[in-house]
C-alpha positions as CSV (number, residue, x, y, z in Angstrom):
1,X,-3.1,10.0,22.8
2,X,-3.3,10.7,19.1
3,X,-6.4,11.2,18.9
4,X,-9.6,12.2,21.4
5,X,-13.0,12.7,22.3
6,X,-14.2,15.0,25.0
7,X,-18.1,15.9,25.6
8,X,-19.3,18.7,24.9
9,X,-23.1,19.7,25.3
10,X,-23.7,16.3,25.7
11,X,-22.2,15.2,22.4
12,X,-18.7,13.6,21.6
13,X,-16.7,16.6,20.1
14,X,-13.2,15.3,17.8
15,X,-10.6,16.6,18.5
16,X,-7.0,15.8,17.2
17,X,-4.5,16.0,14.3
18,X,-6.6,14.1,12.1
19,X,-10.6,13.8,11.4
20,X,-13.1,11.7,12.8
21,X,-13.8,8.2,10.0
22,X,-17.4,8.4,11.0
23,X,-18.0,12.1,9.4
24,X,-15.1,11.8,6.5
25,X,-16.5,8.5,5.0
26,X,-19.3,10.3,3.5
27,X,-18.2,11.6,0.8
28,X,-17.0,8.3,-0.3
29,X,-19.2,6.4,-2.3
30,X,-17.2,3.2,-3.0
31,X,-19.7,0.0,-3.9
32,X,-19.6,-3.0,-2.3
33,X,-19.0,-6.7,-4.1
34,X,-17.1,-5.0,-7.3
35,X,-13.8,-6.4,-8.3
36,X,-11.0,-3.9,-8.0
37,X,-6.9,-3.7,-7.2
38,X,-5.5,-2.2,-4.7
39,X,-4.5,1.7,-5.1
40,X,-3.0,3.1,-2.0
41,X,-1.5,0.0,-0.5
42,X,1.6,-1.4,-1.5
43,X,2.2,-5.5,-1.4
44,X,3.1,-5.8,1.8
45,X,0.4,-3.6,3.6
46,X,-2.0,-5.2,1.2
47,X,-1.2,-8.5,2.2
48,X,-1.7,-7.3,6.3
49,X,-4.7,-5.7,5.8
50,X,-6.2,-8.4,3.6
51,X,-4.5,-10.7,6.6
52,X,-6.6,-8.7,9.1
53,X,-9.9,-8.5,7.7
54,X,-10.2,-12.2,7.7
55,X,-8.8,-12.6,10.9
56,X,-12.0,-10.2,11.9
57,X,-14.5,-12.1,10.2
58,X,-13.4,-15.6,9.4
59,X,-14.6,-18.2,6.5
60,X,-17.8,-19.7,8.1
61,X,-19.5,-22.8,6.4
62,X,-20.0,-21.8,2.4
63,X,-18.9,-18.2,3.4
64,X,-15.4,-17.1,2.8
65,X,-13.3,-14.9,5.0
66,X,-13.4,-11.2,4.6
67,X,-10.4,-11.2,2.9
68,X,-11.6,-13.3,0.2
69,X,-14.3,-11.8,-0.5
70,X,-12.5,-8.3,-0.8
71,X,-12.9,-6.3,2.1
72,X,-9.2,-5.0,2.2
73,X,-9.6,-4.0,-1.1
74,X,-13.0,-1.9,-0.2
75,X,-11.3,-0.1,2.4
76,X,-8.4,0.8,0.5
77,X,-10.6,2.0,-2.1
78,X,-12.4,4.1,0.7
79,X,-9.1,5.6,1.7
80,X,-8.3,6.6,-1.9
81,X,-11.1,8.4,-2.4
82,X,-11.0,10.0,1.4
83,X,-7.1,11.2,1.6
84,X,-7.8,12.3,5.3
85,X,-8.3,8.5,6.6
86,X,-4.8,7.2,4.9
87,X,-2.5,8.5,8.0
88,X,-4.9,6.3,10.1
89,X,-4.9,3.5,7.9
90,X,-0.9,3.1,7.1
91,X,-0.2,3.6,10.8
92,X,-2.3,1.4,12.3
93,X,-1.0,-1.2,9.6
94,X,2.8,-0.4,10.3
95,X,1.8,-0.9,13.8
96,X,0.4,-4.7,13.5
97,X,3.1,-5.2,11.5
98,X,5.8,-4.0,14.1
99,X,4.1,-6.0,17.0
100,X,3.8,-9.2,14.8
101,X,7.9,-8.5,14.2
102,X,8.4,-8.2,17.5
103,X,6.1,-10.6,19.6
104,X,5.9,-14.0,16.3
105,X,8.8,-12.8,14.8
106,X,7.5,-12.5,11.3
107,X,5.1,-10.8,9.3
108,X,1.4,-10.3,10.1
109,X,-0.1,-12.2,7.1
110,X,2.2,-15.5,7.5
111,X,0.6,-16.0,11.2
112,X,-2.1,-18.1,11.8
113,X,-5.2,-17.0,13.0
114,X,-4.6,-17.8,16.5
115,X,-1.6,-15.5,16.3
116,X,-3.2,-13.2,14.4
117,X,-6.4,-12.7,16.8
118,X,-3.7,-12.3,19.7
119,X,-1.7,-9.6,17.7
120,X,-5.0,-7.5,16.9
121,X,-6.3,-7.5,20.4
122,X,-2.8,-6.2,21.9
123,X,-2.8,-3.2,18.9
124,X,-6.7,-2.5,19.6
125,X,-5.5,-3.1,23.7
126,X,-2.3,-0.8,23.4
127,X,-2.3,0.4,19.8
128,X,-5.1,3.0,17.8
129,X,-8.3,2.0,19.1
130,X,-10.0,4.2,16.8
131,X,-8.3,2.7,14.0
132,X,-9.2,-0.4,14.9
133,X,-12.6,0.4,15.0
134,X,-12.7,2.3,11.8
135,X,-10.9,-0.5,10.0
136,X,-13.3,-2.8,11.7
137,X,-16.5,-0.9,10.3
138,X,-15.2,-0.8,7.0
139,X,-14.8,-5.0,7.3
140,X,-18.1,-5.0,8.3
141,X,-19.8,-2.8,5.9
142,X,-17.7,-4.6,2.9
143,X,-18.3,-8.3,3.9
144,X,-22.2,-7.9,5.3
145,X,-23.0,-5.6,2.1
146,X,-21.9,-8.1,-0.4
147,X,-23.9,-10.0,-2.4
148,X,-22.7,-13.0,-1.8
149,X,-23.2,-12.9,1.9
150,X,-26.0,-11.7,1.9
151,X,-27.7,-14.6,-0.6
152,X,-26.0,-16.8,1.5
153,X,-27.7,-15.3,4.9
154,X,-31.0,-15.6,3.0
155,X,-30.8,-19.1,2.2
156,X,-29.9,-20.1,5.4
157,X,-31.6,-17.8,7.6
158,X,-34.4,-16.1,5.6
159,X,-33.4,-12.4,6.0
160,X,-34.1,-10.7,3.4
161,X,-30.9,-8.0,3.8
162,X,-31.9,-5.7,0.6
163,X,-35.6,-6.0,1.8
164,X,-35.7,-2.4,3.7
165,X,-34.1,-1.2,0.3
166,X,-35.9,-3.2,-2.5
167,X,-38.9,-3.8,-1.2
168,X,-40.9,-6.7,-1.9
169,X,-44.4,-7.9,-3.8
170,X,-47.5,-6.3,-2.5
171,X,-50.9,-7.8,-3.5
172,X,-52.9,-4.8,-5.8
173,X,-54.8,-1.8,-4.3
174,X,-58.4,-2.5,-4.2
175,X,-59.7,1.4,-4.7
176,X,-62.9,0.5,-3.7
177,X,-61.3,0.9,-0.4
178,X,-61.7,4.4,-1.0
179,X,-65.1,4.5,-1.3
180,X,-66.3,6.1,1.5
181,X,-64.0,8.7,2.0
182,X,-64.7,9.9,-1.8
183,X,-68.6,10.2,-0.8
184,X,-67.8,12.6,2.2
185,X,-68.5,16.2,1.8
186,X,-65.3,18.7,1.5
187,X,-63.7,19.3,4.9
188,X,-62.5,22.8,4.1
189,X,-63.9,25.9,2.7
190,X,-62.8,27.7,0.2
191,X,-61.6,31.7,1.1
């Protein structure tokens, strides 16, 4: 195996020819929701990847697919500014696309969804799990961080996703709260 974990003290220790997603990705800031081209990717592994993240979270009601709304894109903006993840990513991709070859005879993007769902359970069954799962929390991250998912997930369901972040109104201190407290005597002493 390519890459594994063992424990050590309790904690999962990584140990392989290439680092652990989870620890690299932070120090990659790459923002969620803006516009941008690809970098790293070429056509073709553009097209699979942007063919995969849809296939991982699919167009539901008045939201688009991951792919439309530029999740392929985020990652490969995440890989560009973190050198260490691209092995990961351009195998894992030149894997799908070898198995979609092999088992729909053609390429990864041109099956349907079906297919496609089929293709990325065998790699995550047989293939990198761990790049599956990185490429999967980078879909996740890009599509549930986006604006436009996340307005729509407020109008239908109330959450408030930039709530925790932004905050919202509060009604105005009333100081005369205070009060009381200001009319006790000192509680220290003064050395």
């Amino acid at each position: 195996m390519a890459y594994d974990r063992k424990q050590e003290g309790g904690h999962k220790v990584a140990q392989a020819n290439r680092p652990d997603y989870r620890l690299e990705v932070g120090r990659a800031e790459v923002p969620v929701g803006e516009p941008r081209a690809f970098a790293v990717l070429d056509a073709a592994r553009a097209a699979t990847l942007t063919a995969w993240v849809a296939t991982l979270i699919p167009a539901d009601g008045d939201r688009p697919d991951a792919g439309a709304l530029g999740a392929a894109e985020y990652i490969d903006a995440t890989v560009s500014k973190v050198p260490s993840l691209r092995p990961a990513l351009l195998t894992a991709l030149d894997l799908v696309e070898r198995i979609a070859q092999t088992k729909a005879h053609k390429a990864f993007a041109e099956c349907s969804t079906d297919e496609r769902e089929l293709l990325l359970r065998e790699f995550q069954r047989d293939g990198d799990a761990d790049s599956f799962q990185m490429i999967s929390d980078f879909t996740y991250e890009a599509y549930y961080g986006h604006p436009d998912v996340l307005a729509s997930l407020e109008a239908t369901t109330g959450w408030k996703g930039l709530g925790p972040m932004k905050g919202g109104p509060m009604k105005p201190f009333d100081p005369s709260l205070l009060a009381r407290v200001k009319a006790l005597p000192p509680r220290w002493r003064k050395v």
